[in-house]
Structure formats: C-alpha cells, structure tokens
C-alpha positions in Angstrom: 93.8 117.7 114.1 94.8 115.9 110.8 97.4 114.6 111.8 95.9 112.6 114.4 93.7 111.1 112.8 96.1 110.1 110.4 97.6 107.8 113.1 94.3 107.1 114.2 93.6 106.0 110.4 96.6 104.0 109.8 96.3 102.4 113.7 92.4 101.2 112.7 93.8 100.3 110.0 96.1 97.8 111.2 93.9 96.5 113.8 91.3 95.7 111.2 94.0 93.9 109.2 95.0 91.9 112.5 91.5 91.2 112.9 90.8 89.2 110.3 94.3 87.8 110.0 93.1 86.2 113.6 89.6 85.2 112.0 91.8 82.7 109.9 93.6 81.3 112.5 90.9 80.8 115.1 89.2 77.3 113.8 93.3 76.4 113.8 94.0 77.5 116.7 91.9 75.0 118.2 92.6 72.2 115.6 95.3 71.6 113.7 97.7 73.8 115.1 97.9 71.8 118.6 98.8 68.8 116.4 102.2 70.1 115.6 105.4 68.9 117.0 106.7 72.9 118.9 110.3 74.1 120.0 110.7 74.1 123.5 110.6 78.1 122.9 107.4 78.5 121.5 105.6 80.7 123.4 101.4 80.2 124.7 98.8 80.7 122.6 97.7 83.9 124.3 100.6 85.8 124.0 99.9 86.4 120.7 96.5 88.5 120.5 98.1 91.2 123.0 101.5 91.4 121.2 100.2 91.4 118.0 97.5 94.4 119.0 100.3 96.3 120.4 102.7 96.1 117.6 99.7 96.9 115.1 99.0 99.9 117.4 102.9 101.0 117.3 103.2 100.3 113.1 99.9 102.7 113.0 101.4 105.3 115.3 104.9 105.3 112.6 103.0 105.1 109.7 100.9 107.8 110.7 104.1 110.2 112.2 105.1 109.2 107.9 102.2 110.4 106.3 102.3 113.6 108.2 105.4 114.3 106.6 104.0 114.4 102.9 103.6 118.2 102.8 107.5 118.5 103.4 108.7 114.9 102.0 106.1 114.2 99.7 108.4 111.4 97.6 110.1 109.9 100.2 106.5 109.6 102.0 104.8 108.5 99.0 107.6 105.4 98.5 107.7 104.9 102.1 104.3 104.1 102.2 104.1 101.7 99.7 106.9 99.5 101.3 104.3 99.8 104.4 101.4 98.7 102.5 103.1 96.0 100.7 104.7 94.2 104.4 101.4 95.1 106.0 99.4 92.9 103.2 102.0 90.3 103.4 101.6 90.3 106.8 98.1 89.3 106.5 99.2 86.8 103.7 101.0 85.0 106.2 98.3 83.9 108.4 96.5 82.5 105.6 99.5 80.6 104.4 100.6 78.9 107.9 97.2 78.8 109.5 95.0 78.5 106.6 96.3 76.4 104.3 98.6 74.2 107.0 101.7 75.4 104.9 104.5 75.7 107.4 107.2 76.0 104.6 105.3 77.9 101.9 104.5 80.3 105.1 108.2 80.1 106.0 109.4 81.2 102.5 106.6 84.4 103.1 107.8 85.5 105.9 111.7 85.7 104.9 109.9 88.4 102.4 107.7 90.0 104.9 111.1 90.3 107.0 112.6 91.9 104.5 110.3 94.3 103.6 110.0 95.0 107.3 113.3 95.8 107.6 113.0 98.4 104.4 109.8 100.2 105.3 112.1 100.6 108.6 114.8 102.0 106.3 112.3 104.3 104.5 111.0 105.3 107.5 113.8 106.7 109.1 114.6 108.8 106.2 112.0 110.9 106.9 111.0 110.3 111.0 114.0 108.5 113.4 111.1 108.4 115.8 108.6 106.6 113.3 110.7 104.4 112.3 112.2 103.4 116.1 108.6 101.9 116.6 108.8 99.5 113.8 111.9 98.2 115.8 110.0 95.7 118.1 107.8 94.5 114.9 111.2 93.4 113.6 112.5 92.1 115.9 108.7 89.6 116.8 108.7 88.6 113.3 112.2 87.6 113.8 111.5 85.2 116.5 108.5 84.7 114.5 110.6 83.5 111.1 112.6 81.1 113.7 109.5 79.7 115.5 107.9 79.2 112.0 111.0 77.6 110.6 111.5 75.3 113.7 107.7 74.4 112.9 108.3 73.4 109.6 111.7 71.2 110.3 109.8 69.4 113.1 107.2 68.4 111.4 108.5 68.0 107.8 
C-alpha cells in the first residue's frame, strides 16, 4: 500500500505544482500572450492543459516507482530525488518567467536549465528504475519543443 501512495503523493504533487503554474498564466493567456508574433508551429492554446496534466501524471508515476526504491538504493534514490525536485521547481519557475513577467528570453535562458536537469533526473532515474525513468521520456522530449517554441517567441518578437 505504501508504495502507492507514494505515486499517488508525488502525482498530487505535480498536479498541484501545474496548478498554480497555470494560475500565472491565465490573465496572460487572455492578454498579452495573443499579442505575440508565433511560429507557424505553435500549437492551440488548449493543447496545453491536457498535455501538461498528463506529463505531470507520468513524472509522478517515475518519481513515485524512485522513491520506492529507497529501502534497496537509498543514495542513489535520495540524489535522484533532488535532481527531481530541483527541475520540478524550475519547471514552475518557468511559467512565472515567460508568462509572468513577459520575459521570453530570461524564460528561454530557464528552460535550457530546466532541459538539462530534465535530462539528468532521467539519467538518475534509470540508475535505479529503466521503467521510471522511460516515462520522463515524453516530458523531454515537450519541453524540447517547448525550448524551440519559446526561443522562436523570443526571436520574433525581440
């Protein structure tokens, strides 16, 4: 039973953090964000909400398989989760960059980092569970259209 609600912990968790990530974007959504000059690939507005839900879902799910592995792996786990912690708050840190201070580059520059330590709590990850770290695979791989759309954002509209 712990173990379950381990993922369910880590999943609320992330959902909670996508909340209110989406709480700062909402009054831009609606104004200053349909100012901006968009790539041709930049996807609708309501994409985002269900993609972003999922992939919260999926980082709890791997984070939670992770911390289940602490009796066995208790370093690894322990340093694993920290790199998870870390690209989850800069996740959120993004949002209020881009959408809440209207910083397309100082956002841009933040999510090169959040990439990165994406791709190392991936790393960590499949150290200790292939599985876990399999499901971070599609969070990579948004943020990395992400880090283009946000880049194309910022050249257009420098």
């Amino acid at each position: 039973m712990q173990k379950y609600l381990r993922i369910a912990t880590v999943a609320v968790t992330c959902l909670v953090v996508g909340y209110f990530s989406g709480l700062v974007t909402r009054d831009s959504i609606a104004n200053w964000y349909p100012t901006l000059v968009k790539p041709v690939f930049n996807p609708p507005n309501w994409i985002f909400a269900p993609v972003w839900s999922m992939l919260y879902i999926m980082m709890g799910i791997a984070t939670g398989m992770v911390w289940n592995r602490i009796d066995f792996e208790k370093e690894l786990v322990k340093k694993a989760l920290i790199f998870f912690t870390i690209q989850l708050a800069l996740n959120a840190l993004w949002s209020y960059l881009f959408f809440g201070l209207h910083n397309p580059l100082l956002s841009l520059v933040e999510i090169v980092i959040l990439w990165l330590m994406i791709f190392e709590t991936y790393t960590q990850f499949k150290k200790i569970d292939k599985i876990a770290s399999l499901l971070l695979l599609p969070y990579l791989a948004w943020v990395s259209f992400a880090t283009i759309l946000n880049a194309s954002i910022w050249w257009l509209n420098r």
